[in-house]
N, C-alpha and C positions, 0 to 999 in steps of 0.2 A: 508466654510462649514456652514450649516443654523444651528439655534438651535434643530432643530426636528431631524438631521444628529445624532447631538452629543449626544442628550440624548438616540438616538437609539443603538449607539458605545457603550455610557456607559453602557448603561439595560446591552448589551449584553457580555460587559465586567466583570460584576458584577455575573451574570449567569456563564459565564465561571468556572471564579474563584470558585463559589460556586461549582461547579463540580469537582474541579481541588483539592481541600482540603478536600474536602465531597467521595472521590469516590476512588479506587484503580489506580493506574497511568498503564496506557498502554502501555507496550513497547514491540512493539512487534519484536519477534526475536532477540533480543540483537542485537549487531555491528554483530557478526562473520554470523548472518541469513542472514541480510540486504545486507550486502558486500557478503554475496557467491550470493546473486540473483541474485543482479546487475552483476557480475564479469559472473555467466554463463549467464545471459541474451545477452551479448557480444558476447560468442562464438558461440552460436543459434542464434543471428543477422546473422553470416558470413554463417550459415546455409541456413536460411531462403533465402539470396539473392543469394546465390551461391560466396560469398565469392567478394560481389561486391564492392570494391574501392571508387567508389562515395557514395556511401553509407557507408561502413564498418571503414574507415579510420579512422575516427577521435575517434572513440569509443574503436575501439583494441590500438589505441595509448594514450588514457586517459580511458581506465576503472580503475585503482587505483583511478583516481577522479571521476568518477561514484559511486565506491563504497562506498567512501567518503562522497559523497553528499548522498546518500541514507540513512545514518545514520542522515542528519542535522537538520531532523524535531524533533530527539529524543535529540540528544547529544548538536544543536547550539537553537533551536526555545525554548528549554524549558528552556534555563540560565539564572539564576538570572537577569542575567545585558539586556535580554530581557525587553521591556516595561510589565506592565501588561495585556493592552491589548492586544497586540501582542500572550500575553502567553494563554490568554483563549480564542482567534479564535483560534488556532492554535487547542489548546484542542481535539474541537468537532469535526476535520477533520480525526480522526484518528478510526474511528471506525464509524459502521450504525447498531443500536438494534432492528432488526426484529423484534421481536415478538412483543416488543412495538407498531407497527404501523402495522406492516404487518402479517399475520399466514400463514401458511404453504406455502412458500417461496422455488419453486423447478427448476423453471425454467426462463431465465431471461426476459421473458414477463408478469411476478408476480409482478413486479418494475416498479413504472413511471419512463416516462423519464425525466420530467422536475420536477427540485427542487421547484416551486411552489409549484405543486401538491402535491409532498410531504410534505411540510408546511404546506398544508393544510389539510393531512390525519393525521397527526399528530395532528395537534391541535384540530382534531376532538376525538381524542385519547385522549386529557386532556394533551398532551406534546410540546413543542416549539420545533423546529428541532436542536436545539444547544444542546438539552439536549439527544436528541434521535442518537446523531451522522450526519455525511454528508462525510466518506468519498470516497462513490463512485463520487460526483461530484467535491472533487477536484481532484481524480484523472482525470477527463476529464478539469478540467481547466488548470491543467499542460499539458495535451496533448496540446489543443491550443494555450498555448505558445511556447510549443517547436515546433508548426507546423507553427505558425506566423515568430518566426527565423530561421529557413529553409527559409522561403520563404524569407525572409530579403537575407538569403545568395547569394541565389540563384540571387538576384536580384541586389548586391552589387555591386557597380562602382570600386572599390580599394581595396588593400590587406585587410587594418585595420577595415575597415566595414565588407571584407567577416568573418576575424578572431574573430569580434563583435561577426557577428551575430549565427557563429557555435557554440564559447563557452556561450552565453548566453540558445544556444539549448541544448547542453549538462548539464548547470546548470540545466534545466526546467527536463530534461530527468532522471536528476540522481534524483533530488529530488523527482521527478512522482516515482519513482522506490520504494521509501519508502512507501508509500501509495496502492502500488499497493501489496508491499510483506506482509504490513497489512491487507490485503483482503483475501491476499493466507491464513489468519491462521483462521479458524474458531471462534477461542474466538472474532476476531474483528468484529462477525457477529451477532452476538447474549446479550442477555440482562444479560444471564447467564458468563460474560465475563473472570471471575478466576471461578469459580465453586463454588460460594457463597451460590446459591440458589439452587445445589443438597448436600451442606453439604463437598463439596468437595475445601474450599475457600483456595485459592494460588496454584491454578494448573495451571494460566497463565504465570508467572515466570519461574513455575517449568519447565514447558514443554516448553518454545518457548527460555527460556537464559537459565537455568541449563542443561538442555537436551541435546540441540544444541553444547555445549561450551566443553560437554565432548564426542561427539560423535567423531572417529577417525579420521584423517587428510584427509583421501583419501572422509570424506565425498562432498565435491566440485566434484570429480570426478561423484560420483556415481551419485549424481544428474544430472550433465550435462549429463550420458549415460539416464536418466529417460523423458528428458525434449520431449515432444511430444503435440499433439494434439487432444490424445486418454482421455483424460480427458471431451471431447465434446460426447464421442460419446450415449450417452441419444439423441440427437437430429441426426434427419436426413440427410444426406448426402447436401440438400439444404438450411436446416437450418446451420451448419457448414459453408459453405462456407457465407451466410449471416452473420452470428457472425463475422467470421476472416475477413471480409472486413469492418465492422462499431465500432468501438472504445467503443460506449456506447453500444453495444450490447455485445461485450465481457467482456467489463469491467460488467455487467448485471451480465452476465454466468458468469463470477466469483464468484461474492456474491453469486447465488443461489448456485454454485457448494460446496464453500468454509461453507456456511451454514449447509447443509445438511450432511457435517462430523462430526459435532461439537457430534453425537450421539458416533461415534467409539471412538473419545480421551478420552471422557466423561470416556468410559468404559476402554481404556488402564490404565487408573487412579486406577481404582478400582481395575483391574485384576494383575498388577504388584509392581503399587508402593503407594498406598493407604493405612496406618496401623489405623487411626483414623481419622472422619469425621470430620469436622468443625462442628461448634455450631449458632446457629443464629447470636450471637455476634461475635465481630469483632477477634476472634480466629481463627486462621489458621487451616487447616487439618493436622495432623502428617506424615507424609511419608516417607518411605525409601530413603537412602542416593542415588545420584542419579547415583553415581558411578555403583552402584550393576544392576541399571535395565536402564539404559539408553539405550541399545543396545534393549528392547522392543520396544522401540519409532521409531526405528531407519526408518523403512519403511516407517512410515505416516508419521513421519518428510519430508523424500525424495522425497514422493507426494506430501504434501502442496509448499516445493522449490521450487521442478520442474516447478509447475503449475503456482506459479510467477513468475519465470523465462522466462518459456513459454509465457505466456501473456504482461508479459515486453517487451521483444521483438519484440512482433509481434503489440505492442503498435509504437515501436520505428521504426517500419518498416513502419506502416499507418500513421505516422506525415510524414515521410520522403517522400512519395507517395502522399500524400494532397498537401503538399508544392511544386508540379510539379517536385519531385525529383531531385535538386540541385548537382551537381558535388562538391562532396566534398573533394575529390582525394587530392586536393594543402591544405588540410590544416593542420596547422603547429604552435604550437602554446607553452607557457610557463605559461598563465592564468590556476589560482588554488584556486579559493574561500575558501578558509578554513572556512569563518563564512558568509555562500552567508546569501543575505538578507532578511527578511522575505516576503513571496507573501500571501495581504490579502486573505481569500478567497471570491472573487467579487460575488459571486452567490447567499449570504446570504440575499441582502437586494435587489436582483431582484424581 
């Protein structure tokens, strides 16, 4: 690694950090959001193919570790015993602050597609993209990994290479799954990310882990009857079908979709469980216990879900279609990442 490498790693390490201590931590959906997404995104896989074996197999047989891995950017990537730097790439992947670089953000041809471009509407902005967010393009670099080990499978000589390359897809898959259930939630789209700057500051906790954690058991269910494609329909019957065949265009229409809610929760705040504003300073808003008003939330919780749910899978469906659709049916496996390892995000310093 040259010196011009290093001192690049470190700027951006240092940046990180200063975000990472400077700024409210993002987590979004707690474990129980994250693990229902991935878990229904599974059962809309068997949908979506018709319940197809070479495809469906190894993910109804390991979605407990799907859902596992979908929590590991929150619960393994941010532990102490992670490196530093490791902790602040990680950071900036987890959220994209529109307004900062972009205004009125409706539809997903509002968005470049290359993170260049963005670099550079950004810094035209007066912002470095570390500081503005980037995670709609790691979710498309998790998709190219897990489209790369597909094709790995597909192409494997021997048991232990096929069984490489499925569970290494399934790591790339489930981790993609956290990133993508952070796009489903609108706070992860906006500059306004807990409700700081309408006076409303700790409504990101409030709603996506207190919310979530007391809504009632059968919540999983409800979501998987919601999980659909009606969420697209702003766009025409040939734009739809364009979206759901191109990975970056969906992943796109997510942001814009996921965006443009951020005005309704705003107001579920105010209308139900809102009793005192926040203050400029770093004082939270007061709010009702959330026992009492949770069941307000309860529908546009179900939307945002669904709609990562939705898009997870039809993410896990166009890797598996990319990679010449690999016969997955024989595989068979006892591989469990419990701490998988962290994936830089390689797209920063293109």
């Amino acid at each position: 690694m040259n010196n011009t490498t290093l001192i690049q790693r470190f700027g951006q390490a240092a940046l990180g950090l200063t975000l990472l201590f400077t700024s409210s931590p993002l987590w979004a959906w707690g474990e129980r959001g994250h693990d229902l997404i991935t878990r229904v995104a599974v059962q809309n896989l068997r949908v979506l193919s018709d319940d197809k074996q070479a495809l469906v197999k190894p993910f109804v047989a390991r979605d407990h570790m799907l859902g596992h891995l979908s929590n590991a950017p929150d619960i393994v990537w941010r532990a102490p015993y992670m490196s530093e730097l490791e902790r602040s790439e990680n950071y900036s992947t987890h959220f994209i602050n529109l307004e900062k670089v972009y205004a009125g953000v409706s539809l997903w041809s509002d968005l470049p597609t290359e993170y260049s471009q963005y670099r550079t509407d950004a810094q035209a902005k007066g912002f470095e993209p570390e500081g503005v967010g980037s995670a709609p393009w790691r979710v498309l670099q998790l998709y190219s990994l897990m489209v790369e080990a597909l094709r790995s499978a597909g192409q494997a000589q021997d048991k232990k290479a096929f069984e490489d390359s499925v569970n290494k897809a399934l790591t790339m898959g489930g981790i993609m799954s956290h990133f993508v259930g952070d796009l489903a939630n609108p706070h992860h789209t906006t500059a306004n990310y807990d409700g700081q700057l309408t006076g409303q500051h700790g409504l990101h906790a409030y709603f996506e882990s207190d919310v979530v954690t007391e809504l009632p058991l059968e919540l999983s269910a409800r979501t998987a009857k919601k999980v659909s494609q009606k969420w697209l329909s702003q766009y025409s019957k040939s734009e739809r079908k364009e979206i759901l065949s191109d990975p970056q265009k969906l992943v796109w229409a997510l942001v814009a979709n996921s965006h443009s809610r951020l005005p309704e929760l705003l107001a579920l705040d105010v209308k139900y469980s809102l009793i005192e504003r926040s203050t400029q300073g770093n004082d939270k808003a007061i709010r009702k216990p959330v026992g009492q008003i949770a069941k307000r939330y309860q529908r546009f919780t179900i939307e945002r879900l669904s709609i990562g749910s939705s898009v997870l899978s039809q993410l896990w469906l166009l890797a598996w279609l990319e990679a010449g659709s690999p016969d997955l049916s024989n595989f068979r496996s006892y591989y469990y990442p419990v701490k998988p390892d962290f994936v830089r995000p390689d797209y920063i310093n293109k």
